[in-house]
Structures are given as C-alpha cells and as structure tokens.
C-alpha positions as CSV (number, residue, x, y, z in Angstrom):
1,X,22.9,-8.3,-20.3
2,X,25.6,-9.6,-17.8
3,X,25.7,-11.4,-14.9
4,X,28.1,-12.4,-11.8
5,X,27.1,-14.5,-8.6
6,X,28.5,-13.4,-5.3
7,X,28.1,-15.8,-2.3
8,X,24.5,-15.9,-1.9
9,X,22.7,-14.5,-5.2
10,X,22.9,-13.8,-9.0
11,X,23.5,-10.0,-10.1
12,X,21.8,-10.0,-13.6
13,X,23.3,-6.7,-15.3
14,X,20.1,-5.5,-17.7
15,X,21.3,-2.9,-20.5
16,X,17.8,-2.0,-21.1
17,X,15.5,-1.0,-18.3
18,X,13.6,-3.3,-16.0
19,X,9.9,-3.7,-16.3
20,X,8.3,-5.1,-13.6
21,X,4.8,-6.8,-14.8
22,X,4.0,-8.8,-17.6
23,X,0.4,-8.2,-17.9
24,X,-1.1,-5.6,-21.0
25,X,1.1,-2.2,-19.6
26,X,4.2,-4.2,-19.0
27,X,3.8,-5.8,-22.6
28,X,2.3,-2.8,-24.3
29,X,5.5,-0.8,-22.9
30,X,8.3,-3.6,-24.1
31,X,7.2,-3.3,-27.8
32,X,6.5,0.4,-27.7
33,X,10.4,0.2,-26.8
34,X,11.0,-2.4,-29.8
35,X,9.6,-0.2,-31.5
36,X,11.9,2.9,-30.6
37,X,15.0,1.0,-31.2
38,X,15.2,-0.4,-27.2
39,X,15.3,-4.2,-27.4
40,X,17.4,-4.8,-24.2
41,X,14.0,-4.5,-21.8
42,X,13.8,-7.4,-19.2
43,X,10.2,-8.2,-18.0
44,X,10.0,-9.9,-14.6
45,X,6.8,-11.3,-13.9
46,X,5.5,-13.0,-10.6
47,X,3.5,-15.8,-12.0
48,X,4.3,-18.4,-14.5
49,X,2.1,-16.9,-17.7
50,X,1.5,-13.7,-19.4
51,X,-1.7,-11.3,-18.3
52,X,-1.8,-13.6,-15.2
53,X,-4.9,-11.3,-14.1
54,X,-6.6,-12.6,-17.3
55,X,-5.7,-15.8,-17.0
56,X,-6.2,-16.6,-13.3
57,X,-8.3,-14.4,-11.5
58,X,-11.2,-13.9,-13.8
59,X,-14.8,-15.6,-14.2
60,X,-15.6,-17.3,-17.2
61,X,-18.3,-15.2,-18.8
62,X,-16.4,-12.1,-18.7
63,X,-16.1,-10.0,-21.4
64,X,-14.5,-6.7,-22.3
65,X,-17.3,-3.8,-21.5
66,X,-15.8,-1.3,-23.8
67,X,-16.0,-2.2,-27.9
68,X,-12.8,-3.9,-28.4
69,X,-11.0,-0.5,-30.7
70,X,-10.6,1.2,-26.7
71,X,-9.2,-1.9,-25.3
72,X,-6.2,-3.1,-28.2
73,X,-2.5,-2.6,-27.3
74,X,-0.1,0.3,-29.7
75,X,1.1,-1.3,-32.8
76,X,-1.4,-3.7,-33.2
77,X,-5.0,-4.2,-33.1
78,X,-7.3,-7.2,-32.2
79,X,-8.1,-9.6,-35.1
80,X,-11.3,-8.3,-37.4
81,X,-13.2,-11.1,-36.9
82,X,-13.6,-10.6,-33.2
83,X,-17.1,-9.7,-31.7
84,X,-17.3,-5.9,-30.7
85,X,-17.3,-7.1,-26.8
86,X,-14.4,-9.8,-26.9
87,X,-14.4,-12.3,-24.5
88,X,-11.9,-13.4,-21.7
89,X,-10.7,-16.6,-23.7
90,X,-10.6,-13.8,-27.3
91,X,-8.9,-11.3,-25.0
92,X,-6.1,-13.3,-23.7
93,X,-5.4,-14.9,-26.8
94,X,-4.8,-11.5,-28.4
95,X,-2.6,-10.7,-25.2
96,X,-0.5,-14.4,-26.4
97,X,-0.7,-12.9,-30.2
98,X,0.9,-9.7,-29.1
99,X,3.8,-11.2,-27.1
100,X,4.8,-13.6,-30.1
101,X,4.4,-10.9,-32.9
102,X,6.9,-8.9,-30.7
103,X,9.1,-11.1,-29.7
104,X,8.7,-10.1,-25.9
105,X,9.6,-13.4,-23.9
106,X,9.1,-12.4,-19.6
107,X,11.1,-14.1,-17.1
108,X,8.0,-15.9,-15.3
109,X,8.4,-16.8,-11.3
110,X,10.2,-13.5,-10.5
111,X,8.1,-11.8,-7.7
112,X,9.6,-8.8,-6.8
113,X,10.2,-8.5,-3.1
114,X,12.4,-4.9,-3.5
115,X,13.5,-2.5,-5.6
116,X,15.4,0.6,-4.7
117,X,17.2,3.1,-6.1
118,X,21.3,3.1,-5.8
119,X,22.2,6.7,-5.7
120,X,25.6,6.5,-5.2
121,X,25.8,3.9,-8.4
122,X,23.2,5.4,-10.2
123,X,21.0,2.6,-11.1
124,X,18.0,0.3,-9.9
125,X,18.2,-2.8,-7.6
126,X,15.6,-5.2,-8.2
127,X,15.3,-8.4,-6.2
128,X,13.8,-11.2,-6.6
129,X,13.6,-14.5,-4.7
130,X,16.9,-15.9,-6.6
131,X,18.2,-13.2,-8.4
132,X,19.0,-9.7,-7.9
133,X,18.6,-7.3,-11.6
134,X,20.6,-3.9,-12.4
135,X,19.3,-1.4,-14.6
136,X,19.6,2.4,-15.2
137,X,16.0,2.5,-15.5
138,X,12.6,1.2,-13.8
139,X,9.4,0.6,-15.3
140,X,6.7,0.1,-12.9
141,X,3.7,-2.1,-14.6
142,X,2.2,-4.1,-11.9
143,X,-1.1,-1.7,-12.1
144,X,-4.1,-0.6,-10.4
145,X,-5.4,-4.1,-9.9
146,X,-2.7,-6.4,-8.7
147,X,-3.8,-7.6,-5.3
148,X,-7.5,-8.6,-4.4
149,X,-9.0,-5.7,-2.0
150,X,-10.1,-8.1,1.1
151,X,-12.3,-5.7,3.1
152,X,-12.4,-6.8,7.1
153,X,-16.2,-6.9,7.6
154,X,-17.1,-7.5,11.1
155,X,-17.7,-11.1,12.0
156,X,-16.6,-12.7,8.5
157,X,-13.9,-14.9,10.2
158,X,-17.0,-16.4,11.7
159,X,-19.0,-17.3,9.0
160,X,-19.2,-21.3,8.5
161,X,-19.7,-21.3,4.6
162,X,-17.0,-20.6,1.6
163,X,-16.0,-17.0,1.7
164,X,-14.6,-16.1,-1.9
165,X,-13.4,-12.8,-3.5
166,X,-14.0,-12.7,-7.1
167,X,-10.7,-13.1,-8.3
168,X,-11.6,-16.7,-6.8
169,X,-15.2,-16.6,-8.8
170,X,-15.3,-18.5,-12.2
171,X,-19.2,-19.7,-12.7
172,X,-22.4,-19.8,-10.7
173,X,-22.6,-23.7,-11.5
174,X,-20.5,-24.0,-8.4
175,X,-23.4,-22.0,-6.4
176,X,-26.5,-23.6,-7.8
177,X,-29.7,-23.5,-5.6
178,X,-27.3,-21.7,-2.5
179,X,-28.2,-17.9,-1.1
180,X,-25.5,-16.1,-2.3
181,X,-24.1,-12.9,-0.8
182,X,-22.3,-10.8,-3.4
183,X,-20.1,-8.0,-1.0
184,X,-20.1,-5.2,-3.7
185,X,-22.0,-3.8,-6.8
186,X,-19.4,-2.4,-9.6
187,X,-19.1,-4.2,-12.8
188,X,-17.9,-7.5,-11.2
189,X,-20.8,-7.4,-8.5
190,X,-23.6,-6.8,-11.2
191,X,-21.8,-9.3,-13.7
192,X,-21.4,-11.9,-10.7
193,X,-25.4,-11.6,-9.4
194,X,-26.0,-11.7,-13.3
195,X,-24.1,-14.8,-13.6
196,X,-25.1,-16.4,-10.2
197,X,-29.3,-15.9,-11.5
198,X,-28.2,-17.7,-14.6
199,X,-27.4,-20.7,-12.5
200,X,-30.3,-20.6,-10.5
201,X,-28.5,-19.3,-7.7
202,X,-30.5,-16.5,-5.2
203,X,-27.4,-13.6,-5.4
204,X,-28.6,-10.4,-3.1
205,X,-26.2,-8.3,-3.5
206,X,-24.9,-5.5,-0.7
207,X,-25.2,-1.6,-2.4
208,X,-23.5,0.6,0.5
209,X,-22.3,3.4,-1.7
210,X,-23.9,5.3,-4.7
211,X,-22.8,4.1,-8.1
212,X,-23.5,5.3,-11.8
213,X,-25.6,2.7,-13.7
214,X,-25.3,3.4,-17.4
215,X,-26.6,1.5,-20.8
216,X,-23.6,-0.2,-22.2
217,X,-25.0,0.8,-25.6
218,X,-26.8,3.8,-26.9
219,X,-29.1,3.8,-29.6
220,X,-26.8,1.0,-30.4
221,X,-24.1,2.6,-30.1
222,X,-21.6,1.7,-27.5
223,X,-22.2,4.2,-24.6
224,X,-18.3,5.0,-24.1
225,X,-18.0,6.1,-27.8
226,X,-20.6,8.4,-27.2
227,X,-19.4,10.1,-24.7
228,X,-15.6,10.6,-25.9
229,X,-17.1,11.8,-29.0
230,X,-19.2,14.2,-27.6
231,X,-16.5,15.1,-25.1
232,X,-14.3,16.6,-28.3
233,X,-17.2,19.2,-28.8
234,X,-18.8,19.5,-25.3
235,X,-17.9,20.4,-22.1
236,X,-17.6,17.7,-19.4
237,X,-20.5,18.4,-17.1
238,X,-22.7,18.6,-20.0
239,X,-21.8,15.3,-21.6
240,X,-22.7,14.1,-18.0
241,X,-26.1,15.5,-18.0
242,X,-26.6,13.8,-21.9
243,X,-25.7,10.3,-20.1
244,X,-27.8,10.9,-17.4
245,X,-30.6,12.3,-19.4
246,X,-30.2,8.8,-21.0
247,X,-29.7,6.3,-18.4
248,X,-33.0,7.9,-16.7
249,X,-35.3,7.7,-19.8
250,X,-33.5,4.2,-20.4
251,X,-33.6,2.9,-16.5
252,X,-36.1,5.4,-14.7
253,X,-34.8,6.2,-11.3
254,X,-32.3,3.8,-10.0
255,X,-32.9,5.0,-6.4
256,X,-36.3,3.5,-6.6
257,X,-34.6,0.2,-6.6
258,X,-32.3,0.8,-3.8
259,X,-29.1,2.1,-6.1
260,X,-28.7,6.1,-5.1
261,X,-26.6,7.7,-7.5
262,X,-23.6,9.9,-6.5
263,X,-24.2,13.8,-7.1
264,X,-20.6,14.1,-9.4
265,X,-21.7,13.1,-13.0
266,X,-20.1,9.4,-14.2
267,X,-17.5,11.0,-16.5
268,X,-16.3,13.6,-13.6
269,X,-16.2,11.4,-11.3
270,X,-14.2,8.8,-13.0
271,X,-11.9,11.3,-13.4
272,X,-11.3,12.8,-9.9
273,X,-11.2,9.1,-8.2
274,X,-11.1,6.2,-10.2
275,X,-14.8,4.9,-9.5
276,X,-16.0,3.1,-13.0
277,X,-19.5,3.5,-13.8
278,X,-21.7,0.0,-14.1
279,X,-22.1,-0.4,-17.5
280,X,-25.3,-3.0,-16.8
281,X,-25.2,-5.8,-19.1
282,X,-28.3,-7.4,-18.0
283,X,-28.4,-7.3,-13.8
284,X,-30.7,-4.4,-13.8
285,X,-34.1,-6.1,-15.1
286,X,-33.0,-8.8,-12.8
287,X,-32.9,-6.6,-9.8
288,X,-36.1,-4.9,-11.1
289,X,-37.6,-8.2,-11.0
290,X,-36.2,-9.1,-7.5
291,X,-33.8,-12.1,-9.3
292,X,-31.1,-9.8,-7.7
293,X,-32.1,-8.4,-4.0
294,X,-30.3,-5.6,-3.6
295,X,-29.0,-4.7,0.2
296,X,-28.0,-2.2,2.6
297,X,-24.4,-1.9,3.8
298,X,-23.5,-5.0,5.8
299,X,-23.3,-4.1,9.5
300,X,-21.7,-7.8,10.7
301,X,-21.5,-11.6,9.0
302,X,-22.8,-14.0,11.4
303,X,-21.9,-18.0,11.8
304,X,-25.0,-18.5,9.2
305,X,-25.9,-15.5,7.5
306,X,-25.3,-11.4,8.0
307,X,-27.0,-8.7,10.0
308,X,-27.6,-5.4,7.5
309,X,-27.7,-1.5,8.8
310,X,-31.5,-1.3,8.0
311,X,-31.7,-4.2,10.5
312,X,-32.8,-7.3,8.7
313,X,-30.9,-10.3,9.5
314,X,-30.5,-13.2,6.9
315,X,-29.1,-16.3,6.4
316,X,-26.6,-17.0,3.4
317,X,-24.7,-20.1,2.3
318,X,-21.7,-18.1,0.8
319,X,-20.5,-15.2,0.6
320,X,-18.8,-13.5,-2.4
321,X,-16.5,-10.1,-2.5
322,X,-16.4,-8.0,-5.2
323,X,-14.6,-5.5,-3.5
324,X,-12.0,-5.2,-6.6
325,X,-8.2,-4.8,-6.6
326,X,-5.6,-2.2,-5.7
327,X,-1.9,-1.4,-6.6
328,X,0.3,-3.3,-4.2
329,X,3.5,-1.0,-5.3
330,X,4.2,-0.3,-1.4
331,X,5.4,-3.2,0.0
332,X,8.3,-3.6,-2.8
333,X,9.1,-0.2,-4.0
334,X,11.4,1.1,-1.5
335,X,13.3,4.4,-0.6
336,X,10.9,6.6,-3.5
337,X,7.9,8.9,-3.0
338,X,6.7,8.8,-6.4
339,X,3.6,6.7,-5.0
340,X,1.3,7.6,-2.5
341,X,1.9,5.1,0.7
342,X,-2.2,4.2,0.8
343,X,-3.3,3.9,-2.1
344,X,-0.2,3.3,-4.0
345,X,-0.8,5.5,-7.1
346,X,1.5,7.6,-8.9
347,X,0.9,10.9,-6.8
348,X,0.9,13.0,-10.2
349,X,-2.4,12.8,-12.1
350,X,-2.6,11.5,-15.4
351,X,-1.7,12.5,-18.2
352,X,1.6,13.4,-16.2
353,X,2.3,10.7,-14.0
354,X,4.1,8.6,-16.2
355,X,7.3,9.5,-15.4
356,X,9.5,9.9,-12.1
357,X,13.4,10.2,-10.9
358,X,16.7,8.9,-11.6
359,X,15.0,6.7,-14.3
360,X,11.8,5.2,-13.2
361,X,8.6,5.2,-15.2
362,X,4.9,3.6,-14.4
363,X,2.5,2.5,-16.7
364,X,-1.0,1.0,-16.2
365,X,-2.1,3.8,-13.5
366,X,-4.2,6.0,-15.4
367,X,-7.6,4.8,-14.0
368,X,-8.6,5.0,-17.7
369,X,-8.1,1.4,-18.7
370,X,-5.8,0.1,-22.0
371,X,-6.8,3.9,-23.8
372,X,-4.4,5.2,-20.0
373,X,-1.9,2.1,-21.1
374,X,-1.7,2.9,-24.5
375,X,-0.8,6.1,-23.7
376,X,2.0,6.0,-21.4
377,X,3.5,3.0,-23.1
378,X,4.1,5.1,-25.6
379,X,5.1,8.3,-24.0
380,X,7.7,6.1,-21.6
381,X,9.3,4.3,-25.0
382,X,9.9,7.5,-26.6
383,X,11.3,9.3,-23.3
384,X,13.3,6.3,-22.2
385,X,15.0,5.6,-26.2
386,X,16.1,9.3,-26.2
387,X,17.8,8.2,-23.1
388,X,19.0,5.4,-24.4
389,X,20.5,6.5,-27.8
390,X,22.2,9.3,-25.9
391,X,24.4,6.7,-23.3
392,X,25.1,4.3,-26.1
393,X,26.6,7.0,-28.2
394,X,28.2,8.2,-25.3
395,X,29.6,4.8,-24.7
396,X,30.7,4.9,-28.6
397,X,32.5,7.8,-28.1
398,X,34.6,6.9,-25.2
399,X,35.6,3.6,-26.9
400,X,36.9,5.7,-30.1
401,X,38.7,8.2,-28.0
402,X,40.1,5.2,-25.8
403,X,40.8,3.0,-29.3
C-alpha cells in the first residue's frame, strides 16, 4: 500500500481491494481473502469499533434467534461452551476473537462519503473525510441494516415525550411504570414489549401489517433447523404448510389476537422480500394475557398520546420504533447501477448478486442472515484471488522481461 498527499488530501494506494464495513460480512470477507492468499485488503469502517451494530445499537437482552452453528463466521466457529442462543455480550466477543485470530485490524473513523468508479484509470475512488483510497477492486459490506428506518408518522414531531428507535433501546428499566408505544412488531417489536413487561412497563404495541409468528423451537428442536432440513427433501410450499401446521396447533389462531397472517407461507416469503418471521421468545402469552396490547396501524401521534385507524385515541408517555434498518448504499456509491436507488439492494437476487463490474463485490445482502454472509464471503475471496494471482504474476512477468 502507497500513499502521496496532493494539496488538500491523502491518496492511500491499496494493493488489495477496499472493503467498506467492518461489521460480520466485512470481517467474514477479509479472512476468507487471508485465507485465499489476499492479505493486502483495507477495511474502512465508520465508527471507532468492530460490529459497531453490535456494539452500539442493540438492547441488552438480545440474543441471537437462530442456534449459534447458523450464525458463526467461515473458518471458524463460536467457542463450545456457548449456550445454543448466544447472547449480544457472547456474540460480540466472538466477532473480537475472530478479528484477532485473523489478524484483520480496520481503519476505524473512515465514513465513507463517495466511492466511484475511474474508468479511464481503471480502479475505485473511495473517499473519506481525510483521506481518499485506490483500489482495483470494491467490496461493498455495509449491509442490509446500516441506517435506522425512521418512518414519518403523522404528528410525531409533536409528541411532548422521548421518541426513540430501537437502535436507541437498551432496557425497560429506563421505562418503568410509563405507557409505552412500541411502532412495529418483528423480532425487535416483540423482543422490546417482552422486555418493557419485564420492567413493569405497559408496552401496546402497533400491528399494521401481517406477520408470521413461529415457535423458536420445535419439539425442542430449533424451528430453523427444521425447516432447512426438511427443505433438502421437501418442496418449499410444503415445508410451509408443516410450520404452519405447527405454529397453529402450538399458538391457535394468531388473528384472534389481532396478528393476521400474510397469505405467502414464512419460508416463501422470506425469500421473495426479505420480511423475517417472529420467532416469539415469550411476547405471545404476554399479549394473550393483555401484558402486551396489541394495536391497529397508527393514524397520527398527538402532543400526549396517538389516535389509531380503528379510532381509539390514547395517551402514551413514550414512544418506541421498531421500524428496523435499511442499506444506506445510495448516498455514497456513486456513478454504478448495481443497486437499486430505493431500497439499495444488490438488484440481482441471491445467490448471484455477489458480484458486479469493473471489480466491485457486495457481501451482507442476502436477506438470509450470517448463512447469506458466509456464503458470499467466500464466493467473493475465491473470485477476487483468482484475480489477484493473475495481475501479480502479470506484474512478475513484466519485471523479468524489463530486468
């Protein structure tokens, strides 16, 4: 790696490609390389620690919901004396484990504000705030989830208590006693109102759109291991049925407590767009006892409170959104249509989209989780070394011939 500084930045000249994002894809991706003989990889990563998601933006109680064998990084697996579920604090030190083993060391503070590809020099431009970074190649792995989705509901600018999206959320000991409003009922609203009734808080939590509430375990048997081993024998639509078969004997009929679900089976679904079903940990015998109110869509927030679709009106003292995350690959990847411009997904579907033009790779966009991750780390490393052994013994031979 070389460098020269011009009048008003530093160009950093990277041998190896550039990986933008040091959370688990941008990690899983530099050791896959390691691995594959590429040990020139620069990470750049906006905040000042590794799986700053992790770190920073989660509540305390969470824990993985898939057994931990679905969740571990290629090339090496979580310690054996971890729980099935690990923890945030478990998860996170695995994630520190995994950097040291490897030797990957990220340049922290290094938001990216642009990157664009250089036809006419045939390589990347990455800036950052101080520096600007050369590469043949690109490796996008910021993810699905790296900006908080902030929905603007009517009237919530007026609303005189805390307003807090969960990336904010880290106990329900900070909402003791208060009527809570919980925007949202994935995994993070459910986990939330779970959390939020532990602390004696009253959580009622807003249900505008069907979701998929399955058992997180089976016959005790984790639910997802179920289903991806009856997928190997089964067809899709069938597996579905087997789930749903089993959530209904386990749950009865979620629409009987206000939670319709969608007509596309869990699996499918997941599939086609991305939507996760609840894997319910505990917040549906809460709801079942009223612990959790469940409401309909939110129709405008008022100074004190919120005025619902079915027309009740109620009075809150804060209000969380668990509205989730989204890619924010947009507003710094410039002059490429690999993405789409709303969403800001790879606009191949996996397992394909892993790989674009002139050099530029994403990782972390799967919507299947680390399993996605591990996947196209892996497919990236071997793609991008084939690459890499061919210009350096191109660069080998021009030297002899010019020697």
């Amino acid at each position: 790696m070389g460098s020269c500084k011009g009048d008003d930045e530093k160009v950093i000249v990277v041998e190896g490609p550039i990986i933008i994002g040091g959370g688990p894809s941008g990690l899983a991706v530099a050791a896959c390389l390691k691995q594959n003989g590429v040990a020139a990889a620069v990470i750049l990563e906006r905040s000042d620690c590794i799986a700053s998601l992790w770190q920073q933006r989660t509540y305390d109680r969470l824990k993985l919901h898939l057994p931990k064998q679905f969740c571990q990084l290629p090339l090496m697996n979580f310690p054996g004396d971890f729980p099935k579920y690990p923890s945030k604090r478990q998860f996170i030190s695995y994630m520190e484990a995994y950097a040291d083993h490897f030797d990957i060391r990220p340049k922290f503070k290094q938001a990216v504000r642009r990157a664009e590809y250089d036809a006419a020099a045939g390589v990347w431009r990455v800036d950052t705030a101080d520096s600007r970074y050369s590469s043949r190649w690109l490796v996008v792995a910021t993810g699905e989830n790296a900006e908080p989705l902030v929905p603007d509901i009517p009237g919530i600018r007026r609303f005189s208590g805390p307003v807090m999206h969960t990336s904010l959320y880290r106990s329900g000991s900070e909402f003791r006693n208060q009527r809570v409003l919980v925007v949202g009922c994935g995994n993070s609203g459910m986990e939330v109102s779970l959390d939020l009734c532990r602390h004696n808080a009253s959580p009622h939590m807003v249900v505008r759109n069907s979701v998929h509430i399955l058992p997180r375990e089976m016959f005790g048997v984790s639910t997802f291991t179920i289903a991806m081993g009856l997928l190997k024998w089964l067809p899709l639509r069938l597996v579905d049925k087997l789930l749903l078969l089993v959530a209904n004997l386990t749950f009865g009929k979620t629409e009987l407590l206000g939670i319709r679900r969608p007509k596309t089976g869990p699996i499918e679904l997941k599939n086609a767009t991305g939507k996760t079903p609840v894997l319910d940990v505990g917040a549906l015998s809460l709801i079942r006892l009223e612990k959790i109110k469940v409401m309909d869509g939110v129709r405008e927030i008022t100074r004190n409170g919120a005025k619902f679709v079915d027309g009740q009106e109620r009075e809150f003292d804060s209000i969380i959104l668990a509205t989730g995350y989204k890619s924010n690959v947009p507003t710094w990847l410039k002059g490429c249509d690999f993405f789409t411009e709303e969403e800001g997904m790879p606009k191949t579907p996996f397992p394909n989209g892993w790989k674009g033009e002139n050099g530029l790779y994403t990782v972390g966009f799967t919507r299947r989780g680390l399993l996605g991750t591990s996947s196209d780390a892996m497919n990236i490393a071997r793609d991008l070394a084939e690459q890499w052994r061919q210009a350096n013994t191109t660069c080998t031979s021009i030297k002899v011939a010019r020697d």
